[in-house]
C-alpha positions as CSV (number, residue, x, y, z in Angstrom):
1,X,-34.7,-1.2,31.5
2,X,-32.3,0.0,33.8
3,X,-31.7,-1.3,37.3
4,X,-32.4,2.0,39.0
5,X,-35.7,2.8,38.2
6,X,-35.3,5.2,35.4
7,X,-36.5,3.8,32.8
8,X,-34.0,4.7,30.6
9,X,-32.1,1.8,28.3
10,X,-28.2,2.2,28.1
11,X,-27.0,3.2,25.5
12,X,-26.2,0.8,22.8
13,X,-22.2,0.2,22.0
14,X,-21.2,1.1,18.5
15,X,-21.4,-2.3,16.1
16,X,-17.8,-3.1,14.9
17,X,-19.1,-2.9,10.8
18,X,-16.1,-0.4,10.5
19,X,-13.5,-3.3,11.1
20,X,-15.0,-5.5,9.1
21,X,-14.6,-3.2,6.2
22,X,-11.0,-3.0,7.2
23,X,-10.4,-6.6,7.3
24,X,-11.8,-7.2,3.4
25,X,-9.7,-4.0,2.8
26,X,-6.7,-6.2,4.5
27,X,-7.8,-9.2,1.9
28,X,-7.8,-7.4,-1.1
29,X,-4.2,-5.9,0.3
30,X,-2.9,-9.4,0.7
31,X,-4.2,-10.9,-2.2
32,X,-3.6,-8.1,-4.8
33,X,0.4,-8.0,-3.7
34,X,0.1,-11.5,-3.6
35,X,-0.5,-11.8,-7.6
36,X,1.7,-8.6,-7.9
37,X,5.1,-10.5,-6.4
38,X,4.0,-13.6,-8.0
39,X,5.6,-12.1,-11.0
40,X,8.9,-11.7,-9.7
41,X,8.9,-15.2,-7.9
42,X,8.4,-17.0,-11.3
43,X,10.5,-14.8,-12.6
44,X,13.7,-15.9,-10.3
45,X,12.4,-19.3,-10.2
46,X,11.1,-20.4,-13.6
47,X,11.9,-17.8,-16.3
48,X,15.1,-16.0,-16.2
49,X,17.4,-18.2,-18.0
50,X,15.0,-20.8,-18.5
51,X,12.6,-19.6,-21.0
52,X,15.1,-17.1,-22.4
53,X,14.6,-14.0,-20.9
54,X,17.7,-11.6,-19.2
55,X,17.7,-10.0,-15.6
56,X,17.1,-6.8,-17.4
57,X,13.8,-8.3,-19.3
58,X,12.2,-9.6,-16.8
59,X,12.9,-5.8,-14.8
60,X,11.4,-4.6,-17.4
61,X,8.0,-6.7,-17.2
62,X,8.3,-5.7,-13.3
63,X,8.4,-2.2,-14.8
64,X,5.4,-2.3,-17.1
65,X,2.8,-3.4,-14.2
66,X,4.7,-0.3,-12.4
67,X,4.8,2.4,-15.1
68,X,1.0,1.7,-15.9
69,X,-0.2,1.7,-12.9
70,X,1.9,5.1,-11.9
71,X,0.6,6.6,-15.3
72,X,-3.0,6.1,-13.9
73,X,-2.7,6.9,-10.2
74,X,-4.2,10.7,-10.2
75,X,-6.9,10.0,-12.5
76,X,-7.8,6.7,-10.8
77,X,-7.9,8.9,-7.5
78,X,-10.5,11.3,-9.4
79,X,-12.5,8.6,-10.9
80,X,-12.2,6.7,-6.4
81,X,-13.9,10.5,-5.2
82,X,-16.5,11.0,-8.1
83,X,-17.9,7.1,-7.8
84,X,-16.5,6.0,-4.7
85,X,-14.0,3.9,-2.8
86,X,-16.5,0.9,-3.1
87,X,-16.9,1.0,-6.8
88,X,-13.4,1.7,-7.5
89,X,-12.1,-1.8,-5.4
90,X,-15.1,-4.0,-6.9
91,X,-13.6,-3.0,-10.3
92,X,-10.0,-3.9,-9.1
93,X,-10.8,-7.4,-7.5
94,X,-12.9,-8.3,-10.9
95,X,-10.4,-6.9,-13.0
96,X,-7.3,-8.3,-11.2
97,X,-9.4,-12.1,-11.4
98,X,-9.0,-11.4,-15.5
99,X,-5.5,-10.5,-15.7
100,X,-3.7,-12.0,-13.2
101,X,-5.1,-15.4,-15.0
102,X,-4.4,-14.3,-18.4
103,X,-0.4,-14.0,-17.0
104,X,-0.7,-18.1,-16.7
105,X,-2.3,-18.2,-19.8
106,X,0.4,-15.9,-21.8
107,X,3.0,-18.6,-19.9
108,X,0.6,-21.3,-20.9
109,X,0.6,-20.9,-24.9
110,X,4.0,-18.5,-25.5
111,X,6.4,-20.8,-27.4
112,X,9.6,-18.4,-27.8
113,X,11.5,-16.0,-25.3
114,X,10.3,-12.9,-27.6
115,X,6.1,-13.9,-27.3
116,X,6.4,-14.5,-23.8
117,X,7.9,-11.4,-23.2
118,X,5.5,-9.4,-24.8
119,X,2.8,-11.1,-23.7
120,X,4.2,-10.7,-20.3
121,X,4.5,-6.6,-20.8
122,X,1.1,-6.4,-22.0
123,X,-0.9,-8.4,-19.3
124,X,1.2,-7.4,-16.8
125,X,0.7,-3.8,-17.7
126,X,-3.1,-4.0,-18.2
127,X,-2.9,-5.6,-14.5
128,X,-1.5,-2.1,-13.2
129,X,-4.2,-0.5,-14.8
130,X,-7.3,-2.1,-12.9
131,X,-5.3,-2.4,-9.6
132,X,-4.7,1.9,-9.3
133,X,-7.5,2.0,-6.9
134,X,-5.6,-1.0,-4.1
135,X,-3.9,2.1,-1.6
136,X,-5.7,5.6,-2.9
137,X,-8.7,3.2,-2.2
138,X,-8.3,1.8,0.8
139,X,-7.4,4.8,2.6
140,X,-9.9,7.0,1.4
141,X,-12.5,3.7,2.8
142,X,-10.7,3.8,5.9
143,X,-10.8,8.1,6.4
144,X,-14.9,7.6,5.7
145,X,-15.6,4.8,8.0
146,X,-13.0,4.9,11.3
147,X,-12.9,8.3,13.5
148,X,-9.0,9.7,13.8
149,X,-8.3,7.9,16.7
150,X,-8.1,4.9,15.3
151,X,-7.5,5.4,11.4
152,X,-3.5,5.4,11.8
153,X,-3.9,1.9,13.4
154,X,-6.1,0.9,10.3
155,X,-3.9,2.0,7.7
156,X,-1.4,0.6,9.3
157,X,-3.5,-2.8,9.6
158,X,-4.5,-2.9,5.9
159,X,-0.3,-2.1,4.5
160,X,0.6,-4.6,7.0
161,X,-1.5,-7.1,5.1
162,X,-0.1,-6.2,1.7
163,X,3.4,-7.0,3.7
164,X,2.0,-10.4,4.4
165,X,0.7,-11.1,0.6
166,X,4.3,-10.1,-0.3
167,X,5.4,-12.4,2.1
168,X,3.6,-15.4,1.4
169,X,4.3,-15.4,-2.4
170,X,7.5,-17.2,-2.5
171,X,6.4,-20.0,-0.9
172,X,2.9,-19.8,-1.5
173,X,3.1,-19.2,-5.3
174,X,6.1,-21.0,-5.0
175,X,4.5,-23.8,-3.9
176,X,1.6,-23.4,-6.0
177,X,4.4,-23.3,-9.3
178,X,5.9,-26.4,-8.2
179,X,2.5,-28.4,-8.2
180,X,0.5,-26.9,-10.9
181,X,3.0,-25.1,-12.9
182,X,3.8,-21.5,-12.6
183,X,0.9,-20.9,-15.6
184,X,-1.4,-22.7,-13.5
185,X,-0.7,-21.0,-10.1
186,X,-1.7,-17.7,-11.8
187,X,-4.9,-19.3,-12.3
188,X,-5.5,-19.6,-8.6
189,X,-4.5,-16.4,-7.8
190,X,-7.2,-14.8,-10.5
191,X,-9.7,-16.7,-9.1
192,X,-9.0,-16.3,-5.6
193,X,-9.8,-12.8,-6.8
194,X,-12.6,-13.1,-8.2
195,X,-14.1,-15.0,-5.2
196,X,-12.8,-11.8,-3.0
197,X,-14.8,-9.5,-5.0
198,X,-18.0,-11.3,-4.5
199,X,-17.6,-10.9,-0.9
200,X,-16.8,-7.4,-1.4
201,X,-19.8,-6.5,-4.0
202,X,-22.4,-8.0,-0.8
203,X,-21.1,-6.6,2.1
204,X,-19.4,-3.1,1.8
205,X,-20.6,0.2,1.3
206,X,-19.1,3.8,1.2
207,X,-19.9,4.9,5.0
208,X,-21.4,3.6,7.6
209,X,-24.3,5.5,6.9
210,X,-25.0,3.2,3.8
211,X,-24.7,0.0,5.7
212,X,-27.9,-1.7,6.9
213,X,-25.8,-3.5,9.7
214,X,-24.4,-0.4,11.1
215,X,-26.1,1.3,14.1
216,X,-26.3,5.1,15.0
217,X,-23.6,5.2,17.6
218,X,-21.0,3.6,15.6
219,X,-22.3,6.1,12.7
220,X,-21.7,9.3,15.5
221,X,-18.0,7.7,17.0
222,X,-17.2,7.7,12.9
223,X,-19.1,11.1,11.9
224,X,-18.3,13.3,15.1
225,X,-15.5,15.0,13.9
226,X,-16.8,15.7,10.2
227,X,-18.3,18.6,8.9
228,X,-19.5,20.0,5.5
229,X,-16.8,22.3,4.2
230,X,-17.9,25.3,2.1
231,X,-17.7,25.7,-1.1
232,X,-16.1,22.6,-0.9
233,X,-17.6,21.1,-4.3
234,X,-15.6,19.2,-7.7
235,X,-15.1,22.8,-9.0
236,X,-15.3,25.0,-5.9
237,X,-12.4,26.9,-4.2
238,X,-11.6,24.0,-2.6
239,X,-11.5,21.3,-5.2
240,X,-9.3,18.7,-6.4
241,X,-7.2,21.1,-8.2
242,X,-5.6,22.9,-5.5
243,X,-4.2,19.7,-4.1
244,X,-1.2,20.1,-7.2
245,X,0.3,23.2,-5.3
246,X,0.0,22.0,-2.0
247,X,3.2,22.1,-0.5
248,X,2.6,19.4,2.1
249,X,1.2,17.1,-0.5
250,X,4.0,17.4,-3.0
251,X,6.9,17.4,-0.1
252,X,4.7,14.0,1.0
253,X,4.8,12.5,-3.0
254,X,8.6,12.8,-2.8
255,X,9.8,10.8,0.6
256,X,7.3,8.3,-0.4
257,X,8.8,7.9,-3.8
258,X,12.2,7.4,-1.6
259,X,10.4,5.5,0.7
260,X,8.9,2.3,-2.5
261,X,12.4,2.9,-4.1
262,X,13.8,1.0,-0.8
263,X,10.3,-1.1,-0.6
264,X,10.4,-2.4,-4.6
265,X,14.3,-2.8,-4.0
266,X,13.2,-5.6,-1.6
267,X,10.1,-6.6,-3.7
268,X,11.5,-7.5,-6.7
269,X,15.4,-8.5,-6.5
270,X,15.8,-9.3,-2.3
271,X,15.5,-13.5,-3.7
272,X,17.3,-13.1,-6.3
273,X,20.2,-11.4,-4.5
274,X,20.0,-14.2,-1.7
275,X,19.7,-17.3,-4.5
276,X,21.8,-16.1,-7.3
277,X,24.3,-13.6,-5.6
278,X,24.9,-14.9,-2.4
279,X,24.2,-18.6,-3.3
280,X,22.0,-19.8,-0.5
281,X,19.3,-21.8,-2.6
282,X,16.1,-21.8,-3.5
283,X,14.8,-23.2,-0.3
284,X,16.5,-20.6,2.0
285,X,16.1,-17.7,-0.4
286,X,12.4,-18.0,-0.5
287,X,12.6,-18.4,3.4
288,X,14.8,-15.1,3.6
289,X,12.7,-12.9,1.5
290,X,9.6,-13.8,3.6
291,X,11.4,-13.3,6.9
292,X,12.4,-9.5,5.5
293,X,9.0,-9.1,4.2
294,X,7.1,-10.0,7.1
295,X,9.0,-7.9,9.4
296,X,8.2,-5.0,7.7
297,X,4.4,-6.2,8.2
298,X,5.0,-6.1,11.5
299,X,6.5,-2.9,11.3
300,X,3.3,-1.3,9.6
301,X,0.8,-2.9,12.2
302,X,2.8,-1.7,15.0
303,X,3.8,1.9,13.5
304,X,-0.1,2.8,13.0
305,X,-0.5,1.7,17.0
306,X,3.1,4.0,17.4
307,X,1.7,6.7,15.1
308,X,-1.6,7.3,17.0
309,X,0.0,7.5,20.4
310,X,2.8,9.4,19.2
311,X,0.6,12.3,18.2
312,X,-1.5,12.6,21.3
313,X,1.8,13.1,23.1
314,X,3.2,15.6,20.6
315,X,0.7,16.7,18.3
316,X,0.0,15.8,14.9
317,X,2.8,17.4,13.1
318,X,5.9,16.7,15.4
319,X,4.6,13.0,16.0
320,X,4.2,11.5,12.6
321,X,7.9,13.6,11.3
322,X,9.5,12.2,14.3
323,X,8.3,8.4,13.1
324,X,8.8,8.8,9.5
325,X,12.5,10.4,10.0
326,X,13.9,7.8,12.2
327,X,11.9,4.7,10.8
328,X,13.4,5.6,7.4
329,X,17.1,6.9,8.7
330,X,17.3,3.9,10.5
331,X,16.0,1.3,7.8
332,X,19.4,2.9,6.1
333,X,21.4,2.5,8.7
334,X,20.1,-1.3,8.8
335,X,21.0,-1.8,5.3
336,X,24.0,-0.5,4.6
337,X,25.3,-2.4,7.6
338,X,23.7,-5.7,6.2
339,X,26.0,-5.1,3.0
340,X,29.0,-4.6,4.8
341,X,28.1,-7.7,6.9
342,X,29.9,-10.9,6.8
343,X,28.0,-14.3,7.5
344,X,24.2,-15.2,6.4
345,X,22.6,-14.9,9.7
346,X,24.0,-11.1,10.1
347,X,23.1,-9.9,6.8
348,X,19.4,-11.8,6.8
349,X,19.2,-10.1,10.7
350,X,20.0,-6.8,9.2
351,X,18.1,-6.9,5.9
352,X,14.4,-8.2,8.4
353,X,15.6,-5.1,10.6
354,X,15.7,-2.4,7.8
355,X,12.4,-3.4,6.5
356,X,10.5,-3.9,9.9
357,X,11.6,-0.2,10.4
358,X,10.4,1.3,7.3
359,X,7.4,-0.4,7.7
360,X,6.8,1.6,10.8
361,X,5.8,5.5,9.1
362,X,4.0,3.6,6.3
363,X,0.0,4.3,7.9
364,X,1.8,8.0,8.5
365,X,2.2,8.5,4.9
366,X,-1.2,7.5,4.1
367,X,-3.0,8.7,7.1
368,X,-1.6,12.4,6.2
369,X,-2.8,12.4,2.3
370,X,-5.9,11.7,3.6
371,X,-6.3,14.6,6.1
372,X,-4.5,17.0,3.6
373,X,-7.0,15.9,0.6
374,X,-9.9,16.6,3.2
375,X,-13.0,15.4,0.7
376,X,-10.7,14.7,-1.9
377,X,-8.8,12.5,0.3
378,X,-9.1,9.7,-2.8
379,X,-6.8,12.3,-5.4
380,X,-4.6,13.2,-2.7
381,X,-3.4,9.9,-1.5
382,X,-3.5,8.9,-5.5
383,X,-1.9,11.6,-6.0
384,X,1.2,10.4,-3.4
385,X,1.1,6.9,-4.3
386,X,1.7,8.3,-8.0
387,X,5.1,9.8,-6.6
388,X,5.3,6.5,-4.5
389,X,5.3,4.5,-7.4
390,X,7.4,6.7,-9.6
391,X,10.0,5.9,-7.3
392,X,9.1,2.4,-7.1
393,X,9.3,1.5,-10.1
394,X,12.7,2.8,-10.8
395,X,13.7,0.2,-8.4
396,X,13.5,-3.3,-10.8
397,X,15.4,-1.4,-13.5
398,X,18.3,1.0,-11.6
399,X,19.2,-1.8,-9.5
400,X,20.7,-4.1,-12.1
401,X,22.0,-1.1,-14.4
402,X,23.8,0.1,-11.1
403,X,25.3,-3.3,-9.8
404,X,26.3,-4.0,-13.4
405,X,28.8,-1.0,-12.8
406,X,29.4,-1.1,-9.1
407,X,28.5,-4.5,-7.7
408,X,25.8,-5.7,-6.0
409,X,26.5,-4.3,-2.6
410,X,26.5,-1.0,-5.2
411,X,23.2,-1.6,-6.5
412,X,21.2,-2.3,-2.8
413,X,23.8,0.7,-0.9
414,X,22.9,3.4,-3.2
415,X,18.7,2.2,-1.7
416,X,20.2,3.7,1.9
417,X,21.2,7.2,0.5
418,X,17.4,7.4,-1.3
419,X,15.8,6.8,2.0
420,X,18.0,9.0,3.7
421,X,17.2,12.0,1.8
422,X,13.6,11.0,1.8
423,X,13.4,11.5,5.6
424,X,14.7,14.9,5.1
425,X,12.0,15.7,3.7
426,X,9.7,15.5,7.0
427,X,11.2,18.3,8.3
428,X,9.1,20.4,6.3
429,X,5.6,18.6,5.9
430,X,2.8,19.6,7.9
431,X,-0.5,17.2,7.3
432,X,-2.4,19.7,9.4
433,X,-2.4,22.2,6.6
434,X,-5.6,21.4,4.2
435,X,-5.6,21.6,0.6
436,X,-8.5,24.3,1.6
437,X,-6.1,26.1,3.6
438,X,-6.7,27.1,7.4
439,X,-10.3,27.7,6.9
440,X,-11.3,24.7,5.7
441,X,-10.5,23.3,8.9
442,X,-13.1,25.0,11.5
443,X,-16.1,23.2,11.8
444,X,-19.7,24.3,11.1
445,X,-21.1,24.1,14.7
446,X,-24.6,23.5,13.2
447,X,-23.5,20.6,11.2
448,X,-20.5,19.1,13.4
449,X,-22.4,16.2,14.3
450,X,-25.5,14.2,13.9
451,X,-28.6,15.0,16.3
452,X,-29.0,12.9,19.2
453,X,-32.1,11.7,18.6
454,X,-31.2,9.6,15.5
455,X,-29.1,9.6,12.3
C-alpha cells in the first residue's frame, strides 16, 4: 500500500529476464568462437609442419568450416524464423558438443598427413553446418526480447563475447593442448558445449511472453514498440522474399563481407604472422593475438553503448553510417601504419588499435538487419552474415596466395583497401527502409501495445 492513503501499489519494475537471455547468448558467443579459433591455434602450434600439413592446407581446413557454414547461412535464417531463435541455438550448442569433439578425435586416430587432413575438412565442415544459427540467432533473440533502446548495446554485448572466446583460445586452448594434447583439448571444448546447451534447453524461450519468470512490465518496455504488420505472413507481400532486392540489405551484405575479410585476417593468420614472420615466440605471439582480439571486444561493447547514443543525437540513419565509416576507415588507417611500423611494441599498439575500432560498428551491422528484416529479422541478418562470411572466408586462403607474391606486409596491406571500400558503402544504406517498404512501418494504433490491465 502506498504511503499516501491511496491504496494504490507502485507499480512493479520490469524483471531483468531479458539480460539473462543476453548473457547465455554472450556464452554460446564465447564458447562457439572459442572451438572455432581452436582450429587455427593447433594449427600454428601443433600441425603445420609437424604432422605434415602446408600453410595453404591448413587455410584450407579454415576454409571448409567457412564455406559450409556461408553455404547454409540464408536457409538456416529461414529454418531460425519458421521454428525459432530458441530451437535454432539448442541445435547449435548440441551439435557443436558432437563435432567439435570429433576434431580431437580425427587428431586422435589419423596416422598420415593426407587422413588427417581429410578428416580435418570433413568435421570441420560439418561443424559450420550446425553453428549457422550463432549471429542470425542471436540477433534475431535479442530484436524479440530488448526494446530499441537498448538492443544496439546488446548486440554489441553478445559480438563482444565472441571477441573474448577468440581471445582466450590461444592460451586457453593453448593451454589446454599443452596438458592434455591438442586431441584432447577439443574434447573439453565439445563438452563445455554440451553442458551450455543444457542450460540453454531450461531457461530460455522465444519472448518474454513465453517465460514464466518474466512479468508484464518488462513484457510492455519490450513489446511497446511492436505491432502486427499486414499481410505480413511467410508468403504475403511482405515475406522473406522481398528481403533479396532490398537495396539496404544487399548494400549491408557487402561492407560486412569487407568488414570479416579484415576480422578473419586477424582470426586465423594474426599468431602466425607474429610467431613465424616476425619471430617473437610462441609465448609472446599467443599474448599478441589476445591483446588485438580483446580490444576489438572492447570495441564492440562500447560501440553498441556509442551506437545507441549516437542515434538519438542524429537519427537512425546518419548515426550508425557515421560509426560504421570511421570505425572501419580508421581500423585501415591503424593497419597499414602497423605494417609500415618499425619495433614490436608499435606494430602490436597499432594492430590492438585497428581491431578495437572495427569492433566499434559491429552491433550497427547487426542491429540494422534486424530492423530491415522487420519479422523476418532471422533471414535478413542470415542473409548479411552470408555476405559476411563470404568475405570472411576468403581471408585464410587470399592471404597466403597474396603474400606468397608480394610479402607479408602485401598480404595484411591489401585487408586496409577492403575495409576502406567497405565503409563506402554506408553512404548509401538506410536501415530505416523495411523490407515492407514505408508502410510496413506505421503502427496499428489498436494493436501497438498490450492493454494495461494485463498481458
Amino acid at each position: 500500500m502506498l504511503g499516501n492513503g491511496t491504496g494504490l501499489e507502485p507499480p512493479a519494475r520490469p524483471t531483468r529476464v531479458r539480460w539473462r537471455i543476453v548473457g547465455l547468448l554472450a556464452l554460446f558467443a564465447l564458447l562457439c568462437h572459442f572451438n572455432r579459433v581452436s582450429m587455427a591455434v593447433a594449427g600454428t602450434e601443433h600441425i603445420i609442419g609437424k604432422r605434415g600439413l602446408s600453410e595453404t592446407q591448413m587455410g584450407s581446413v579454415y576454409s571448409a568450416y567457412l564455406l559450409i557454414y556461408t553455404i547454409l547461412m540464408t536457409p538456416g535464417g529461414w529454418w531460425i524464423d519458421r521454428r525459432g531463435p530458441r530451437a535454432a541455438l539448442l541445435m547449435m550448442s548440441f551439435g557443436s558438443a558432437l563435432f567439435v569433439a570429433l576434431t580431437g578425435a580425427v587428431g586422435m586416430v589419423a596416422r598420415s598427413a593426407a587422413v588427417l587432413l581429410w578428416g580435418l575438412l570433413v568435421v570441420r565442415g560439418l561443424l559450420g553446418s550446425v553453428t549457422v544459427p550463432m549471429h542470425p540467432g542471436a540477433a534475431r533473440m535479442v530484436s524479440l526480447w530488448t526494446p530499441p533502446t537498448e538492443r544496439s548495446r546488446a548486440n554489441g554485448s553478445v559480438n563482444a563475447t565472441a571477441l573474448i572466446g577468440i581471445a582466450l583460445a590461444p592460451p586457453g586452448f593453448g593451454f589446454l593442448a599443452d596438458h592434455l594434447g591438442w586431441p584432447g583439448a577439443f574434447v573439453v571444448g565439445g563438452a563445455a558445449s554440451a553442458v551450455l546447451g543444457a542450460i540453454w534447453m531450461l531457461y530460455a524461450r522465444d519472448g518474454p511472453r513465453e517465460h514464466p519468470s518474466s512479468n508484464f512490465e518488462e513484457r510492455r518496455l519490450v513489446e511497446a514498440d511492436r505491432a502486427p504488420l499486414p499481410g505480413a505472413g511467410p508468403d504475403g507481400p511482405h515475406g522473406s522474399g522481398r528481403l533479396l532486392g532490398n537495396r539496404t540489405l544487399i548494400l549491408l551484405t557487402l561492407s560486412y563481407a569487407a568488414n570479416n575479410y579484415f576480422q578473419y585476417l586477424f582470426v586465423y593468420w594474426i599468431q602466425y604472422y607474429f610467431d613465424s614472420v616476425l619471430h617473437l615466440g610462441k609465448g609472446q605471439s599467443r599474448g599478441y593475438t589476445t591483446l588485438a582480439m580483446l580490444a576489438m571486444a572492447a570495441g564492440m561493447a562500447s560501440g553498441g553503448w556509442i551506437s545507441d547514443r549516437t542515434e538519438i543525437l542524429l537519427g537512425t540513419r546518419r548515426g550508425r553510417a557515421l560509426i560504421s565509416i570511421l570505425s572501419m576507415t580508421l581500423s585501415a588507417l591503424f593497419l597499414g601504419m602497423g605494417i609500415l611500423g618499425q619495433g614490436t611494441a608499435w606494430i602490436v599498439a597499432c594492430f590492438a588499435l585497428a581491431m578495437g575500432v572495427l569492433g566499434i560498428c559491429e552491433a550497427a551491422f547487426w542491429t540494422s538487419a534486424t530492423q530491415v528484416g522487420e519479422r523476418h529479422g532471422g533471414m535478413a541478418a542470415a542473409i548479411m552474415n552470408t555476405g559476411g562470411n563470404g568475405g570472411g572466408l576468403l581471408a585464410p586462403i587470399v592471404t597466403p596466395l597474396f603474400a606468397s607474391y608480394f610479402g607479408w606486409k602485401g598480404g595484411l596491406g591489401l585487408a586496409c583497401g577492403v575495409s576502406v571500400i567497405g565503409a563506402l558503402f554506408w553512404l548509401w544504406i538506410d536501415p530505416t527502409r523495411s523490407s515492407g517498404g514505408p508502410e510496413a512501418m506505421k503502427p496499428s494504433r489498436s494493436t501497438s501495445a498490450p492493454p494495461p490491465g494485463g498481458p
